[in-house]
TIDREN-443584 format. One record per residue (C-alpha): residue number from 1; x, y, z negated. Coordinates in steps of 0.5 Angstrom, whole numbers, plus 500, padded with zeros to 3 digits. Example, Ala and Ser with C-alpha at 12.3 -4.5 7.8 and 13.67 -1.06 7.14 Angstrom:
<rs>
(r 1; (525; 491; 484)),
(r 2; (527; 498; 486)),
</rs>
This chain:
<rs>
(r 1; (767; 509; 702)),
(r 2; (771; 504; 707)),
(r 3; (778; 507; 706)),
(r 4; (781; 506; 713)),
(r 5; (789; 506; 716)),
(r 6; (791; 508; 723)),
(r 7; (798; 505; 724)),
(r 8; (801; 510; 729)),
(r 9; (806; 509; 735)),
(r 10; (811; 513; 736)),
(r 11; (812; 518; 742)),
(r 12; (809; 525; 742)),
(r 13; (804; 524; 749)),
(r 14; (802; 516; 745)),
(r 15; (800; 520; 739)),
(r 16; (795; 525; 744)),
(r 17; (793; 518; 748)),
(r 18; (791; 515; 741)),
(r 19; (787; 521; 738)),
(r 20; (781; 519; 742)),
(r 21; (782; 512; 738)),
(r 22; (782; 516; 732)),
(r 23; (775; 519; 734)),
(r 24; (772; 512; 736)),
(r 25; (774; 510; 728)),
(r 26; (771; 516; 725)),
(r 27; (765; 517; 728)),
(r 28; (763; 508; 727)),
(r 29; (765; 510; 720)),
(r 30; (762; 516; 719)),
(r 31; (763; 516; 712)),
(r 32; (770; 514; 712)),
(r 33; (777; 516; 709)),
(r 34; (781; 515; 714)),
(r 35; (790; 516; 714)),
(r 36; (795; 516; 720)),
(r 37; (801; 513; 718)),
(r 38; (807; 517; 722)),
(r 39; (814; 519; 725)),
(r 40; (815; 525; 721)),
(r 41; (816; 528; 729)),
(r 42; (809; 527; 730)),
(r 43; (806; 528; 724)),
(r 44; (804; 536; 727)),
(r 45; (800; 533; 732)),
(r 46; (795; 530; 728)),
(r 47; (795; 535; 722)),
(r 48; (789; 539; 723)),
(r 49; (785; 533; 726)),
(r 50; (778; 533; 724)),
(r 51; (778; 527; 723)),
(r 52; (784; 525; 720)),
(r 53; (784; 526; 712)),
(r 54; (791; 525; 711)),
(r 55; (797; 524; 715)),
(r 56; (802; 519; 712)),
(r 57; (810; 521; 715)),
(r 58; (814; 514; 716)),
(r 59; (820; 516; 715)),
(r 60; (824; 509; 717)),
(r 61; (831; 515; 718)),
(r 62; (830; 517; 710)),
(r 63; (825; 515; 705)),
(r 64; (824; 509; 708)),
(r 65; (830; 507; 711)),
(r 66; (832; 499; 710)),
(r 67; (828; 494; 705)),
(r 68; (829; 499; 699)),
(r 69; (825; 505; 704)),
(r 70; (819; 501; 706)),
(r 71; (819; 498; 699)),
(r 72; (817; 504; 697)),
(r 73; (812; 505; 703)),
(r 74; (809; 499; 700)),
(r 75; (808; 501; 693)),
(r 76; (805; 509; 697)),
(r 77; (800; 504; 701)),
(r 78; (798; 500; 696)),
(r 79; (796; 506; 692)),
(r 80; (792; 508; 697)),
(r 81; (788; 502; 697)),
(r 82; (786; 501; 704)),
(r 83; (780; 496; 706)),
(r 84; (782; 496; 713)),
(r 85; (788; 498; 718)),
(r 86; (788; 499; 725)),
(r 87; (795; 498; 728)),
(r 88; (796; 502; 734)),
(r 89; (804; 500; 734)),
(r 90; (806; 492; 736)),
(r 91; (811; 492; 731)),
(r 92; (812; 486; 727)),
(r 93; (815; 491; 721)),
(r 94; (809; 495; 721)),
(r 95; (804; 490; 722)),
(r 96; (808; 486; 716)),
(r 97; (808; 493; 712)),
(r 98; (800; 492; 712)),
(r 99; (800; 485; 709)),
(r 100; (804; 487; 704)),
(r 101; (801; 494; 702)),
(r 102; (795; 489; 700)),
(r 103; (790; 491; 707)),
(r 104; (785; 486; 707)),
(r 105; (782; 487; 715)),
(r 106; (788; 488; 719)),
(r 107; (786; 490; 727)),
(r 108; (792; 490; 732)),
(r 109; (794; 486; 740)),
(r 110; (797; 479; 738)),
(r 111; (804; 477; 739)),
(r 112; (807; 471; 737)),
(r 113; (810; 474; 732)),
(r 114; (804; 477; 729)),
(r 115; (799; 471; 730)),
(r 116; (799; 469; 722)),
(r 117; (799; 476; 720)),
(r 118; (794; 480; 723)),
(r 119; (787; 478; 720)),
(r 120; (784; 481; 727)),
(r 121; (789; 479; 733)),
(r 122; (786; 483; 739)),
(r 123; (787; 479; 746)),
(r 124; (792; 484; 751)),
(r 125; (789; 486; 757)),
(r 126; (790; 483; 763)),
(r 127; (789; 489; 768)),
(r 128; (793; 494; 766)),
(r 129; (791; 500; 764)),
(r 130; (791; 507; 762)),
(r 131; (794; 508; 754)),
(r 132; (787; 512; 752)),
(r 133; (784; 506; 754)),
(r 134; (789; 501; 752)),
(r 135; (788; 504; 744)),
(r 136; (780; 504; 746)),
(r 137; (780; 497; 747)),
(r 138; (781; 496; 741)),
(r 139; (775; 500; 738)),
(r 140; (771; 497; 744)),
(r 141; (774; 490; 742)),
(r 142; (770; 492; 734)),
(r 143; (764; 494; 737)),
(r 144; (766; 501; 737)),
(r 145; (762; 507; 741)),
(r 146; (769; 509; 745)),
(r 147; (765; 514; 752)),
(r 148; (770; 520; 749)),
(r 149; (776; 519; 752)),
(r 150; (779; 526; 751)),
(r 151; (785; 528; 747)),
(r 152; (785; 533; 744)),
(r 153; (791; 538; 739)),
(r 154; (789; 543; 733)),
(r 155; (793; 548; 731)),
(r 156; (792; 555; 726)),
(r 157; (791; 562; 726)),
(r 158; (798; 562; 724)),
(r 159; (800; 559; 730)),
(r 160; (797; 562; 735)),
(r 161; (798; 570; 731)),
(r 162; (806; 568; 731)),
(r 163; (805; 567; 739)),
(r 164; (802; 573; 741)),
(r 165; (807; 576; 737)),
(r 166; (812; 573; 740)),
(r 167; (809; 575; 747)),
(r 168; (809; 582; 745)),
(r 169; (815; 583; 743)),
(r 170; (817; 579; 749)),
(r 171; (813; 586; 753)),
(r 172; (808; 581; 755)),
(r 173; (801; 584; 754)),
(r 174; (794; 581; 754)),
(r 175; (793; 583; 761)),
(r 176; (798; 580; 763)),
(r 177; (797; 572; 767)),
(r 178; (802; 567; 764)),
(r 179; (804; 560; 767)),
(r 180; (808; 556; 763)),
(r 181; (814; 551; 766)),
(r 182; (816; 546; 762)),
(r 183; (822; 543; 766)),
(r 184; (825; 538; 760)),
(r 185; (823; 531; 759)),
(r 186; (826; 525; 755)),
(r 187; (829; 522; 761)),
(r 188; (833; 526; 767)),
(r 189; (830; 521; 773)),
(r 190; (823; 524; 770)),
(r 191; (826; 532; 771)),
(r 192; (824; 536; 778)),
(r 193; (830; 539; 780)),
(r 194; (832; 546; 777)),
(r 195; (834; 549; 783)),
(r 196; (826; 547; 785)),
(r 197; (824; 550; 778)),
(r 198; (828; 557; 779)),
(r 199; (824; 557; 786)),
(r 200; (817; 556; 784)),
(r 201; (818; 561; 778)),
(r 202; (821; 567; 784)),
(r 203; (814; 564; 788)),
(r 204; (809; 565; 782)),
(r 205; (811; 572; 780)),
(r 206; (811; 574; 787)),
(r 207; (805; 571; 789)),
(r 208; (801; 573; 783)),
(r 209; (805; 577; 778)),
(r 210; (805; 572; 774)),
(r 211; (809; 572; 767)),
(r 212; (812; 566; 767)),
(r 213; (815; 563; 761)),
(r 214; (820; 557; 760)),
(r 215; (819; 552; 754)),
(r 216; (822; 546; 751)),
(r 217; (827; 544; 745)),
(r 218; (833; 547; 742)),
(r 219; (837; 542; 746)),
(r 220; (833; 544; 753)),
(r 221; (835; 553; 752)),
(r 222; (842; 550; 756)),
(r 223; (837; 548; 761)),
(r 224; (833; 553; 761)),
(r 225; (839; 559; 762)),
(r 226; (841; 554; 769)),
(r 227; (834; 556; 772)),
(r 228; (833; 563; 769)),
(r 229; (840; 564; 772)),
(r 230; (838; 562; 779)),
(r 231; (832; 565; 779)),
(r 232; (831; 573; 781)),
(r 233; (825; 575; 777)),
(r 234; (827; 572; 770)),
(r 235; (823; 568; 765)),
(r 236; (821; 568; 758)),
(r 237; (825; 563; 754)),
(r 238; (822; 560; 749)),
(r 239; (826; 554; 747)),
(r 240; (827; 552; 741)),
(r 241; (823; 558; 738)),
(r 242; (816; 554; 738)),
(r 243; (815; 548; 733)),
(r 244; (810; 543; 735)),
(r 245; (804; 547; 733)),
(r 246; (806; 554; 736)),
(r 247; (807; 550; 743)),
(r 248; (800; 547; 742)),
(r 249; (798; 555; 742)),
(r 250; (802; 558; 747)),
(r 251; (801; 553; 753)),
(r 252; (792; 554; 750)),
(r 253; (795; 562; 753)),
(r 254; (796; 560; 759)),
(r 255; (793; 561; 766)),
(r 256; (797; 555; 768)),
(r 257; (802; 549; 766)),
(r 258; (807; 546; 770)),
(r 259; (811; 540; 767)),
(r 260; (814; 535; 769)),
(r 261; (811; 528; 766)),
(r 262; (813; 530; 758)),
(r 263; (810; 530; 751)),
(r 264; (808; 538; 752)),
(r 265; (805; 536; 758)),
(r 266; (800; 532; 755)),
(r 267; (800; 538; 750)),
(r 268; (797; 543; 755)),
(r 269; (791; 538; 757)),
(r 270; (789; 537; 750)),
(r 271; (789; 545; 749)),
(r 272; (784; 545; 756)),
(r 273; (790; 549; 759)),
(r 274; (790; 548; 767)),
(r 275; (795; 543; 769)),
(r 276; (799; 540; 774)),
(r 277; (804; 535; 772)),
(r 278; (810; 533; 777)),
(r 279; (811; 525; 777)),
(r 280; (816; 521; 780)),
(r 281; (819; 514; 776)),
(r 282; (812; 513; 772)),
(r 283; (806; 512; 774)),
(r 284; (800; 517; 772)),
(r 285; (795; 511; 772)),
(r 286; (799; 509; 765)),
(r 287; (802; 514; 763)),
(r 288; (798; 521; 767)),
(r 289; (794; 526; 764)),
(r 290; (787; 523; 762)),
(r 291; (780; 526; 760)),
(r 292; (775; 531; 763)),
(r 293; (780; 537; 764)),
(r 294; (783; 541; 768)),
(r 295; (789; 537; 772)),
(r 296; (793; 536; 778)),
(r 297; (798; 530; 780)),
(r 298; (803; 532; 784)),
(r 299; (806; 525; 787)),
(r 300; (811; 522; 793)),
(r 301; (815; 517; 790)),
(r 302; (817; 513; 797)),
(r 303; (820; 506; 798)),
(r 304; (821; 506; 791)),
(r 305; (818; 501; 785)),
(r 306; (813; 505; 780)),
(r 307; (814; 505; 775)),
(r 308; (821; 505; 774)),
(r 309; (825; 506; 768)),
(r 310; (833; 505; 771)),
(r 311; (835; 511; 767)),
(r 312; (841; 510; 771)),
(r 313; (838; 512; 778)),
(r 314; (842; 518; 781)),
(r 315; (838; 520; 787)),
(r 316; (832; 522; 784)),
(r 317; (828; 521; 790)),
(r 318; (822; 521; 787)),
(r 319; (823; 528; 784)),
(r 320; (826; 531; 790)),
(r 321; (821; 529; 795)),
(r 322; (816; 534; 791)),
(r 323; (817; 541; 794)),
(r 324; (815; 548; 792)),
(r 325; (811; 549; 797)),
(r 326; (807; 542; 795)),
(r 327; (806; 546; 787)),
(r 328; (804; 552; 790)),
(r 329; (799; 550; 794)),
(r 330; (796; 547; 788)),
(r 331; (797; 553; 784)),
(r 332; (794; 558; 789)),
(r 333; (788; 553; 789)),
(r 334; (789; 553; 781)),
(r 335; (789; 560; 779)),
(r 336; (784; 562; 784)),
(r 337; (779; 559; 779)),
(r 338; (782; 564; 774)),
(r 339; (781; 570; 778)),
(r 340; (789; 571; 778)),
</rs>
């Protein structure tokens, strides 16, 4: 049995863009053992994965902090004895912790630094790319079936009971149509405005008697609270009160998802919930939603350079640019395929 290591990026929407690699990997070895090497943030997304058989947590702020923590990763990997691993991250670190935790075939994109490390240096593409593809190119680069480029996200009946209980005792009932704002992201130039998030909420529980529920982290309620605030027909907040999983089987309730671009937006894709996802600084070609889902792209970004990542940009034109009535002419359009 090939026993075969994925080494993961980082970020929540990266990890979701890399779950059709994973698949891709499965179904070539298709009696395979095959781990995830992860941050502990994501490790939720990729549990209950069909074709993952075990999630490793990469701890670089505790268990494998410094030379003495990634020893001790070492010695883990080297247990599990690892015929071949797929470096997914361009890390030199990681590509050198493969090295020495003893895997043989050691597959990932080259850069200089990795060029005597990694026994199968993949050519970076030239043409730019969508990250599905960037990581399928690599399965593709093996000889690898990669025609499935839909994420995907698992969650329990845990997860899911927990969340119709929360609606319930927020007086949500079955009957009831919910939209999900997700109005947070990593970056304020990423962010629509809030004034525009509290109209849009008024505008869809007038229009369609919609239940509409504000998610995010712990650090997003203060966010949340500013638009409810603003608006005259108030939202369910469930910030801070859903771990990655739980999210995952909210959003799957929804009639409707509108986020900005955020790792939870490309949750709601993975779940097979409608989308529309607001994009002003990154370019959707790279980083949108993918696959055969239900999605639109709002877009206006205007004599600016996309993408763009100064984090210090006060203007927020891109953003601003898109207006409520651009969402709810989507969302008319959107709701109207679930008999709303």
């Amino acid at each position: 049995m090939k026993r075969i290591l994925i080494i993961e990026v980082n970020w929540l929407g990266d990890v979701l863009f890399s779950t059709p690699f994973i698949k891709a990997v499965k179904g070539h070895y298709k009696d395979s053992y095959l781990a995830v090497l992860v941050v502990p943030g994501c490790v939720e997304v990729l549990t209950l994965n069909p074709h993952v058989d075990k999630v490793i947590a990469f701890d670089e702020d505790g268990a494998h902090k410094g030379i003495i923590g990634k020893i001790r990763l070492i010695a883990e990997l080297r247990k599990e004895r690892f015929d071949i691993a797929f470096i997914l991250h361009r890390s030199f670190t990681r590509a050198l912790i493969a090295l020495l935790s003893g895997i043989g075939s050691r597959v990932g994109y080259f850069t200089r630094k990795r060029a005597l490390i990694l026994s199968k240096p993949i050519e970076v593409p030239v043409k730019e790319m969508h990250k599905v593809e960037y990581f399928l190119n690599i399965a593709s680069s093996m000889g690898m079936d990669t025609g499935d480029k839909n994420y995907e996200f698992h969650f329990g009946g845990d997860d899911k009971f927990y969340i119709e209980s929360f609606l319930f005792d927020k007086g949500v009932t079955a009957d009831d149509k919910i939209v999900v704002i997700n109005p947070g992201g990593n970056w304020n130039p990423k962010r629509w405005p809030e004034e525009s998030f509290a109209q849009l909420i008024d505008a869809l529980t007038d229009a369609f008697g919609a239940k509409v529920v504000i998610t995010g982290a712990a650090k997003d309620i203060p966010l949340a609270e500013e638009i409810s605030n603003m608006t005259h027909k108030k939202p369910l907040i469930s910030c801070g009160k859903t771990t990655i999983k739980r999210l995952g089987a909210l959003l799957s309730k929804a009639k409707l998802v509108i986020s900005n671009d955020s790792g939870p937006m490309h949750l709601a894709v993975a779940v097979g919930a409608k989308v529309i996802a607001l994009f002003g600084p990154t370019s959707p070609e790279l980083t949108g939603p993918y696959g055969d889902g239900d999605y639109v792209v709002i877009r206006k970004a205007k004599d600016c350079d996309v993408p763009c990542y100064d984090l210090s940009c006060t203007d927020n034109k891109c953003m601003r640019l898109i207006t409520v009535d651009d969402v709810m002419k989507e969302a008319r359009g959107m709701l109207g395929k679930t008999g709303l």
